[in-house]
N, C-alpha and C positions, 0 to 999 in steps of 0.2 A: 347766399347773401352777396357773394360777389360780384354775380349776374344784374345784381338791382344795382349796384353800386356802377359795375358797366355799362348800364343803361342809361342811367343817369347822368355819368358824363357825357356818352354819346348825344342824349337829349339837349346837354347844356349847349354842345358844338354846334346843335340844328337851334338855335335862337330865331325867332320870327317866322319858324316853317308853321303854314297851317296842318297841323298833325292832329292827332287826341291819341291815348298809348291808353291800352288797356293793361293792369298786370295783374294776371290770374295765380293768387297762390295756392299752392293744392297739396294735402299728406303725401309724401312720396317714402321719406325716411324714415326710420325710425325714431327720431327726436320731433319731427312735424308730428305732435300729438295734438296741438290746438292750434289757436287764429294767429297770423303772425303778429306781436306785438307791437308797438309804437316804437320802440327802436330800429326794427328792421323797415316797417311801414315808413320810415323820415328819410331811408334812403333813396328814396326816390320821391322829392320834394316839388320835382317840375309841375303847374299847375294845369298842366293838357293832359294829366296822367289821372285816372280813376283804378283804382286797386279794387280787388275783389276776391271773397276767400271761397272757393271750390271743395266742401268737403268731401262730397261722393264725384267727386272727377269727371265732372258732364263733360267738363269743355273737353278734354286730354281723350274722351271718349269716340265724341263726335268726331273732333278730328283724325282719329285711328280709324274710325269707319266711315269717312270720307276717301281719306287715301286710300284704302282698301276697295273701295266700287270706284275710287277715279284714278287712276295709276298715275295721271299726270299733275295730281293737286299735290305732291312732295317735289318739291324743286332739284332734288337728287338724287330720285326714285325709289329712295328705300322703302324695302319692303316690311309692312310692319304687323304682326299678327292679333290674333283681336286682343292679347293680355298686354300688349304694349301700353307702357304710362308716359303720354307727353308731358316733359317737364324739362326744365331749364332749356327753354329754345325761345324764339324771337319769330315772329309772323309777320309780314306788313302788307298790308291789302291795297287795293290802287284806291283811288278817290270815289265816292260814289257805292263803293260795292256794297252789295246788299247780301246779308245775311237771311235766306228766304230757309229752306227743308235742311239746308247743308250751308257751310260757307263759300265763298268765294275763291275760285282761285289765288294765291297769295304772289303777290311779286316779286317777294321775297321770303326766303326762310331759312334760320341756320341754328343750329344746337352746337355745341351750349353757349349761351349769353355772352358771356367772355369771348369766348373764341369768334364768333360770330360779330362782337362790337366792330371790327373795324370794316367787313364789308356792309354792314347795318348804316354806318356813317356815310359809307361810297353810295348806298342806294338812295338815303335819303338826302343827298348833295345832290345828288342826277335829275 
């Protein structure tokens, strides 16, 4: 929850950026037994933002077997094997890009949320 709560300031900093934020929530823990709630859901209150709950981990999938046949679609090149679970990380795609068999290369990417809020702020200030 602190990821959302760092998105969401960072969200507040980019005022008037044409954006749209997708945020995928997905079971990872052992406490994500269900949808996340309307408590956690309010933290991320910006209205360019569409939330979405992922229970069999399509998205976290796809993008594990992306990187893995594109070695250059991870912006850091980590290597990640097919049991790897994408979660708490941040994506941002350039304008335009189309989500066709795979995604688009990303112009940005960094795990975990937090850690990642303040080059996330530098990219979308650029």
């Amino acid at each position: 929850m602190r990821g959302a709560s760092a998105l969401q300031e960072v969200l507040g900093q980019a005022k008037g950026k044409d954006i749209r934020v997708f945020v995928v929530w997905e079971p990872v823990i052992v406490s994500d037994v269900a949808l996340p709630i309307n408590r956690v859901l309010s933290r991320i209150p910006d209205p360019r933002v569409t939330q979405y709950y992922d229970k069999s981990r399509l998205l976290s999938s796809l993008l594990v077997k992306t990187a893995r046949e594109q070695k250059d679609f991870l912006l850091h090149g980590e290597e990640l094997d097919r049991d790897t679970i994408i979660w708490d990380c941040v994506f941002a795609f350039p304008p335009g890009g189309r989500w066709e068999k795979s995604p688009p290369r990303p112009s940005f990417s960094g795990c975990t949320v937090v850690e990642a809020a303040d080059a996330l702020r530098a990219a979308l200030a650029g």
